[in-house]
Backbone as a printed PyTorch tensor [residue, N CA C, xyz], in Angstrom:
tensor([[[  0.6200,  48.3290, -18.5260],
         [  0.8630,  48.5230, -17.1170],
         [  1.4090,  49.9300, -16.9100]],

        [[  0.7490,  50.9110, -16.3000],
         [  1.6630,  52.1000, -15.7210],
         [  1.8910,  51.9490, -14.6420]],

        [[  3.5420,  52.4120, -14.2990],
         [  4.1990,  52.4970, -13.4500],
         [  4.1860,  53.7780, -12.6920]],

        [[  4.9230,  53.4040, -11.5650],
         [  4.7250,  54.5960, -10.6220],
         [  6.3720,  54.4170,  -9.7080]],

        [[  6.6050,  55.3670,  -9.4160],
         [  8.2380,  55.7920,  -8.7190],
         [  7.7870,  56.1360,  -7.4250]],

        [[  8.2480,  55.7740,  -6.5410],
         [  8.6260,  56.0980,  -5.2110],
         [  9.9550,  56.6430,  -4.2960]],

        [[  9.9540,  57.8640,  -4.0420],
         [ 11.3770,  58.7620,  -4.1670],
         [ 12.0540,  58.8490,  -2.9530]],

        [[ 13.1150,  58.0180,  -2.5980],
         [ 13.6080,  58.0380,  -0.8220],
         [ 14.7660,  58.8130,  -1.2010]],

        [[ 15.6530,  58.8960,  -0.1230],
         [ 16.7910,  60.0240,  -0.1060],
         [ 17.9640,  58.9930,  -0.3420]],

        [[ 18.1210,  57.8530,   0.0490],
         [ 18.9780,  56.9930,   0.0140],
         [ 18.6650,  55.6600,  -0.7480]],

        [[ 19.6100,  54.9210,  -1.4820],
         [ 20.0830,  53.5770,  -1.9920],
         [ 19.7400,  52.5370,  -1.0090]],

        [[ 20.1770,  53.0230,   0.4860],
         [ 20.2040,  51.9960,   1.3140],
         [ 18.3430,  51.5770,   1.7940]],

        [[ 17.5810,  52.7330,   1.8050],
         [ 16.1850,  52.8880,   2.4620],
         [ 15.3550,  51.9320,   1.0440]],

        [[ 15.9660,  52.2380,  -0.4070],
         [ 15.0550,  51.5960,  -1.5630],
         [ 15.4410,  50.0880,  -1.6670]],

        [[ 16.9630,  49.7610,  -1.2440],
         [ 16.8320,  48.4080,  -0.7330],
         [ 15.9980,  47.6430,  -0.1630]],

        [[ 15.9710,  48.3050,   1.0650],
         [ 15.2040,  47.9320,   2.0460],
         [ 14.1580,  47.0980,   1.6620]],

        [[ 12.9100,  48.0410,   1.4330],
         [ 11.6670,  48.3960,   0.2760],
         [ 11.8010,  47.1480,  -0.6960]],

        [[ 12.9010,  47.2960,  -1.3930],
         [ 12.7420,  46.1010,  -2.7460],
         [ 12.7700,  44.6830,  -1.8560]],

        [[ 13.9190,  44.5180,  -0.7910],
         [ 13.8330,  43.3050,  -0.0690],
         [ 12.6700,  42.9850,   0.5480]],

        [[ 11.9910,  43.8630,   0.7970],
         [ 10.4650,  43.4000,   1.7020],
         [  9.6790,  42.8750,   0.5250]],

        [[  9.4360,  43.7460,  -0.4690],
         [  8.4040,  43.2880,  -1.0270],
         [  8.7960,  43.0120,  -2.3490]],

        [[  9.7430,  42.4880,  -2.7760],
         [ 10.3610,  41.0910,  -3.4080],
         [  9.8950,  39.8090,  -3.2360]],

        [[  9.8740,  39.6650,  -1.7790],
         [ 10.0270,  38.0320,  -1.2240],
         [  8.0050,  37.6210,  -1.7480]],

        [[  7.2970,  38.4070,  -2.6680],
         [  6.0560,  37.7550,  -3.0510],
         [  6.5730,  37.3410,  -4.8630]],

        [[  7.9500,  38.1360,  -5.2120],
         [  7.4960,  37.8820,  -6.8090],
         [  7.0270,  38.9060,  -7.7240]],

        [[  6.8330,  39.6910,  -6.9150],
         [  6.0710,  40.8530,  -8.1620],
         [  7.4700,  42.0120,  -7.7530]],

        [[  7.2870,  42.4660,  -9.3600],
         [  8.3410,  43.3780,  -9.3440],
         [  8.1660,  44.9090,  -9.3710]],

        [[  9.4320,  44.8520,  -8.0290],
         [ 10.0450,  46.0000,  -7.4120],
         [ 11.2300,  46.5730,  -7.8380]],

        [[ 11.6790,  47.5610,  -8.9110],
         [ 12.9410,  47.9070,  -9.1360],
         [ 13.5200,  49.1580,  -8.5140]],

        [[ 14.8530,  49.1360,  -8.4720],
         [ 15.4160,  50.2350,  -7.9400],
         [ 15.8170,  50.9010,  -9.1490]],

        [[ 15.6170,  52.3300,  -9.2830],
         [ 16.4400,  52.9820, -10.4000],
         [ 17.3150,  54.3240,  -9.3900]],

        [[ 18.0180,  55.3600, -10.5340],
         [ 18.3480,  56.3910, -10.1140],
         [ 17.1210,  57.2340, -10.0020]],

        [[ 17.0360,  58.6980,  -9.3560],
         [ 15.4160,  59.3580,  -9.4530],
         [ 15.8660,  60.0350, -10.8700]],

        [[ 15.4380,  60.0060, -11.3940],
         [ 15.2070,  61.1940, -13.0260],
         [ 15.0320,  62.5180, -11.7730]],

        [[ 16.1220,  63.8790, -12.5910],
         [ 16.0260,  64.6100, -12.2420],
         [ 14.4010,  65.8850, -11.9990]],

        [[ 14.1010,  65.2660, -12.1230],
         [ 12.7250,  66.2460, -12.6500],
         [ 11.6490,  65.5890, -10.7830]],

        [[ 11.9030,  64.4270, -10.6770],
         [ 11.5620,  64.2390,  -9.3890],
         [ 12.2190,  64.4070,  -8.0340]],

        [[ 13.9690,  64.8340,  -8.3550],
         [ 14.8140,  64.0280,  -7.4010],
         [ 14.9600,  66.0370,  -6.1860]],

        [[ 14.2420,  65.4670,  -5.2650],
         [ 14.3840,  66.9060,  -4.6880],
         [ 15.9240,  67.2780,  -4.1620]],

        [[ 16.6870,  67.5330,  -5.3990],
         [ 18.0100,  68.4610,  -5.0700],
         [ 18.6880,  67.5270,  -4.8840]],

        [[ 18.8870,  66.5750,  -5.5570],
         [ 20.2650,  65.3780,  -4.8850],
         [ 20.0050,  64.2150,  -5.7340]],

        [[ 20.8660,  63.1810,  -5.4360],
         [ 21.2120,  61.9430,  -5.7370],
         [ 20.2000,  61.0310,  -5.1430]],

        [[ 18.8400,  61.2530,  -5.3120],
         [ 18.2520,  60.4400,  -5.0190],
         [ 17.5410,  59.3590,  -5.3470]],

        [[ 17.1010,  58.1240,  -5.1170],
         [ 16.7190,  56.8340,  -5.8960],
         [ 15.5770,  56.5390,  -5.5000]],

        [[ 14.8950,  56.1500,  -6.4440],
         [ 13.4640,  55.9380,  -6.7040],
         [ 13.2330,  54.1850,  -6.4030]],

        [[ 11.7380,  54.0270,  -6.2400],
         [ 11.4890,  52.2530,  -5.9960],
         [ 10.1180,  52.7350,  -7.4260]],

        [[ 10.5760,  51.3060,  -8.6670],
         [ 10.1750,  51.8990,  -9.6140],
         [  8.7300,  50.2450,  -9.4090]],

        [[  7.4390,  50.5130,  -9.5380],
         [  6.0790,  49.5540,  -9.3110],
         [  5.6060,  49.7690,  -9.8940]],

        [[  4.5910,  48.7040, -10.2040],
         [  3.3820,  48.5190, -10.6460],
         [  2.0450,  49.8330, -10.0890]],

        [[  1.6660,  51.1340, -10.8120],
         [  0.8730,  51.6010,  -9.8020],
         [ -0.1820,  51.0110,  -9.0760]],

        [[ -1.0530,  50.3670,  -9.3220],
         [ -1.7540,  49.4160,  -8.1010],
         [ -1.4330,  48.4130,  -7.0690]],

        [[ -0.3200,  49.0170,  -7.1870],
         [  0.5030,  48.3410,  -5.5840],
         [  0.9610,  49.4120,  -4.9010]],

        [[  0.3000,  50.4320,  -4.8960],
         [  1.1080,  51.8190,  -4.3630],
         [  0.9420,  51.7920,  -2.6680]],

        [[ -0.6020,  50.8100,  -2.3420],
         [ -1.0160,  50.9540,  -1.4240],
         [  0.3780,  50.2310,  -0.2000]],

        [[  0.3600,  49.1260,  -1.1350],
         [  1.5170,  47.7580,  -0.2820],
         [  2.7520,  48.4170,  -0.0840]],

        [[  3.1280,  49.7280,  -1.3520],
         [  4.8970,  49.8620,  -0.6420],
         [  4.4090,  51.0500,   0.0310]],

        [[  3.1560,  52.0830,   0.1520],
         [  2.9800,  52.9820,   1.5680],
         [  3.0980,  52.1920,   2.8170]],

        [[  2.4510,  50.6250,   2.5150],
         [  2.3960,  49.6860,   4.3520],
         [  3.4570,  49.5670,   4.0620]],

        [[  4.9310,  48.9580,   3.0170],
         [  6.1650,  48.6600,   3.7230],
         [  6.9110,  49.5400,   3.8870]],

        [[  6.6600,  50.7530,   3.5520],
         [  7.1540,  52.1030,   4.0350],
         [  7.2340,  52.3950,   5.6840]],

        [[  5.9200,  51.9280,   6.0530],
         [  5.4920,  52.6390,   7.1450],
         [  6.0180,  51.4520,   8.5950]],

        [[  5.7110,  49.9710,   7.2970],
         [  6.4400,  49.1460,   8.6790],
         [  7.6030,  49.5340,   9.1790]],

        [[  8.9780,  49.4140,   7.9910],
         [  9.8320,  50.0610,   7.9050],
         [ 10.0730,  51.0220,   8.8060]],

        [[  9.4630,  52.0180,   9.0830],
         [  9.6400,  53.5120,   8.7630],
         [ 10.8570,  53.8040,   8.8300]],

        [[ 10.3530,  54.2120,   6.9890],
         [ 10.8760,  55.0530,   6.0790],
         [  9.9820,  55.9270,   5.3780]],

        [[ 10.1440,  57.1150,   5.4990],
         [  9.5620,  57.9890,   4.7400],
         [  9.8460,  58.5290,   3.2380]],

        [[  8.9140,  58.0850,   2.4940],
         [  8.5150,  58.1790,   0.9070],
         [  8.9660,  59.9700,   0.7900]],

        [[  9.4330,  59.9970,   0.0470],
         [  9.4880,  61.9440,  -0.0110],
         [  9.1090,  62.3190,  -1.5800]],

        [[  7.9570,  61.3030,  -2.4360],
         [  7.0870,  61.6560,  -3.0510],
         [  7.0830,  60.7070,  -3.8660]],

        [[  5.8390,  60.6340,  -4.7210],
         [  5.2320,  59.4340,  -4.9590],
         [  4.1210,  59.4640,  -7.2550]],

        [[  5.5200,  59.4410,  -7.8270],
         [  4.6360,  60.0920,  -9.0590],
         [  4.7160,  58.8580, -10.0770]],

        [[  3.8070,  59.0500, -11.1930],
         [  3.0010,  58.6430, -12.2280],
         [  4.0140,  58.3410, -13.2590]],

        [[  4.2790,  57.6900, -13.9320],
         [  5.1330,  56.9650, -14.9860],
         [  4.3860,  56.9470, -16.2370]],

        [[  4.5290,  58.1250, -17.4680],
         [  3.7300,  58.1330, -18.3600],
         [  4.7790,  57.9370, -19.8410]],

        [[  4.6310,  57.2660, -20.5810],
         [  5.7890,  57.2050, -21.5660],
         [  4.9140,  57.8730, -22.8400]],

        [[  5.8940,  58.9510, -23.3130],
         [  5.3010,  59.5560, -24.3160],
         [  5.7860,  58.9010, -26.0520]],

        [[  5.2490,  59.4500, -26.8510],
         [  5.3230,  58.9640, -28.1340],
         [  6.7190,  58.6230, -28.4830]],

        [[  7.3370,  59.8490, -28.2650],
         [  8.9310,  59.9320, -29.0510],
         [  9.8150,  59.0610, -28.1640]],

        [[  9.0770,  58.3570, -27.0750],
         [  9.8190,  57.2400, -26.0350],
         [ 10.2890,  58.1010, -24.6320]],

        [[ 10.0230,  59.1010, -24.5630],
         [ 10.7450,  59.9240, -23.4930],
         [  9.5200,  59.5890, -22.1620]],

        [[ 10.2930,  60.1280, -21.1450],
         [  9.0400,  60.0390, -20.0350],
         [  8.3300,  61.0760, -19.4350]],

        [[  7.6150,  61.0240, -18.9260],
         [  6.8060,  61.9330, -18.4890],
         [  6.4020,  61.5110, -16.3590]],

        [[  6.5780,  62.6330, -15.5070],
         [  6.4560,  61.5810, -14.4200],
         [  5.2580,  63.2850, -13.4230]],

        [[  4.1360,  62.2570, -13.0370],
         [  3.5760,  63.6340, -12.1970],
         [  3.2700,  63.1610, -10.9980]],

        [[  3.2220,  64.1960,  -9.8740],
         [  3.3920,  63.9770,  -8.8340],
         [  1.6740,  63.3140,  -8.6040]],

        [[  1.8580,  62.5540,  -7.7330],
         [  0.3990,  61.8380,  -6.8580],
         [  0.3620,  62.0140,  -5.5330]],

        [[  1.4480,  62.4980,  -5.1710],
         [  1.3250,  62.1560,  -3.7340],
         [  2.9090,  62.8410,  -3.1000]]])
C-alpha cells in the first residue's frame, strides 16, 4: 500500500478530516508534517491510503478546508522516507 500525506496548517482542521472520514472504517491517521513538507511551521499532516486521495479532496472541500499540499509516501531501503509533492 503507498501512502500519501495531506498537509493543513492546524491539528484542529486534520481532526476534522479524520472524523469525517473515519465514520466508513478505512484508515485515516493524523501525524506531525515531517519537516521536508511542513511549509515553515508546526504543521500536521492527514496520513491515507493514496487511492483515496480523491474522497479526502471531497471532505476537504465539504468542509472547507484547504489542503496546502498533497505528497507521495515512499519508504526507502535503509527504512527512512522519502515524500514528493503531487499536488
Amino acid at each position: 500500500m503507498t501512502y500519501a500525506l495531506a498537509v493543513f496548517p492546524s491539528v484542529s482542521q486534520v481532526n476534522q478530516m479524520k472524523n469525517r472520514l473515519n465514520k466508513k472504517g478505512e484508515y485515516y491517521g493524523m501525524i506531525r508534517a515531517p519537516h521536508c513538507v511542513s511549509a515553515g511551521g508546526c504543521n500536521f499532516a492527514l496520513r491515507f491510503d493514496e487511492e483515496k486521495l480523491s474522497t479526502v479532496k471531497h471532505a476537504a472541500q465539504a468542509l472547507g478546508v484547504a489542503i496546502q499540499g498533497v505528497y507521495k509516501e515512499e519508504k526507502q531501503e535503509n527504512g527512512g522516507k522519502v515524500y514528493t509533492k503531487i499536488e
